[in-house]
N, C-alpha and C positions, 0 to 999 in steps of 0.2 A: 791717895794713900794706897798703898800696897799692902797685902796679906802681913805680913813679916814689919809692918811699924804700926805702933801704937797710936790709936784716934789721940786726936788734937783735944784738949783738955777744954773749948769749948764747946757749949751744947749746940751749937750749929753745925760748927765743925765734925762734931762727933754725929749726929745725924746724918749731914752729909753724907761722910765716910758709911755710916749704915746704910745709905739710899745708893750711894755706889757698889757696894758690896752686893745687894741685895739686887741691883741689877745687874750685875753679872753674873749674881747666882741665877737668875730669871734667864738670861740671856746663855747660860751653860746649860741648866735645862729645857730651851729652846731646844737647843743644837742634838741634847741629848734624846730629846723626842722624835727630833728627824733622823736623826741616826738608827733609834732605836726601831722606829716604823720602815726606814729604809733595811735596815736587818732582818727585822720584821718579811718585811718583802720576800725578799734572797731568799729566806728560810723557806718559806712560802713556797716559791717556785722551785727549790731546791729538794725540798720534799714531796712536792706532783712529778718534779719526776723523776726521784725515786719511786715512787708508785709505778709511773708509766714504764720504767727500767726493769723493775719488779713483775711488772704485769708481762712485759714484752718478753723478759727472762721466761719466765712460766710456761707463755708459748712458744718459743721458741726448744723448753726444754720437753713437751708434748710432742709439738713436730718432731723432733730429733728421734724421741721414743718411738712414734708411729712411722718412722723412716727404717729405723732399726728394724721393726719386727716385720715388716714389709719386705725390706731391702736385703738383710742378711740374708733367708730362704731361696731369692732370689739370686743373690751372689752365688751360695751357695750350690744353687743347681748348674748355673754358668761355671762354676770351675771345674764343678762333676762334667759336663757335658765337653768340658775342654779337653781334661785329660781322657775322656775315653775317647775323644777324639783323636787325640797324641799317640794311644797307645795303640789304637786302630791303626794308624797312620805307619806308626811304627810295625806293627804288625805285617802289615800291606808292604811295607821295605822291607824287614826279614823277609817274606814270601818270597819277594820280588830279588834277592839277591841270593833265595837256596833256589827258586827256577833258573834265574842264570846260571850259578854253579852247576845244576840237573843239566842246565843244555851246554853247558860246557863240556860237562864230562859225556853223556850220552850222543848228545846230537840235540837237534829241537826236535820236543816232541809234537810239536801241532803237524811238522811235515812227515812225521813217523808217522800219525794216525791217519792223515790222509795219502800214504801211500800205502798203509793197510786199506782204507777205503777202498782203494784203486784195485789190490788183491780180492778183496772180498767180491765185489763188483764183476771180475774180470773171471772168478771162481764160480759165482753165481749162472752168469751168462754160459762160461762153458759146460759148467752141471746140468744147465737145462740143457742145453742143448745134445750133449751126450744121452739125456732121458726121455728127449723125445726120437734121439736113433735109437735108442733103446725098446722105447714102443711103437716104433714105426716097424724093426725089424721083428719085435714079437708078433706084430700084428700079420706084418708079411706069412712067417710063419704059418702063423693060424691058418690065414687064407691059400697057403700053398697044400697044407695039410688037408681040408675041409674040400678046398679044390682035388685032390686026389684023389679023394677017397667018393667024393659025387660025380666025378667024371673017370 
């Protein structure tokens, strides 16, 4: 007998029909117990790890923090230390391209200053030397005078 037909009008019958019924009903909350402790389960494990998700979240969003406050100051000094680098660099090219224009127009000066050296040097050398005919001939002088005047 099926849900949807009326038990059989005798009392066996109708029993029957209640002892089948009722073991399906038994046999639907079987099923419904294993279902429900297998859900049961999932949920279980579904919710450790959410926790472990939740926990690993957490740390995950510490490290990130302690990376930030770490990291940026250091970024930070690297992009400084870049651009003064750059503009050093750049700096170092303008020089280097008003020195060439300077020795364009002028001449080089490294060879200008070393053949002032060479004057200087060659000035030097003759000044003494004109300073010591200078006091050799005073000296002469002297000794012709002193020589005169004692003999």
């Amino acid at each position: 007998m099926n849900g949807g037909e009326l038990p059989a009008c005798s009392l066996e019958d109708w029993q029957e029909d209640i002892r089948d019924r009722l073991a399906d009903i038994v046999e639907k909350v079987d099923r419904i117990e294993d279902q429900t402790t297998k859900t049961n389960g999932r949920v279980t494990g579904l919710e450790a790890k959410m926790v472990t998700a939740n926990r690993e979240r957490l740390e995950l969003a510490t490290q990130l923090e302690v990376i930030r406050s770490q990291a940026i100051p250091e970024i930070e000094r690297v992009v400084r230390d870049v651009i003064t680098h750059e503009l050093k660099k750049r700096e170092t090219e303008t020089d280097a391209a008003a020195f060439r224009a300077m020795k364009d127009q002028f001449g080089d000066p490294v060879a200008k200053m070393k053949q002032l050296d060479r004057i200087e040097r060659f000035l030097t050398s003759t000044l003494s030397k004109i300073w010591i005919l200078v006091v050799t001939a005073v000296t002469l002088a002297i000794i012709a005078v002193v020589a005169d005047k004692v003999f």
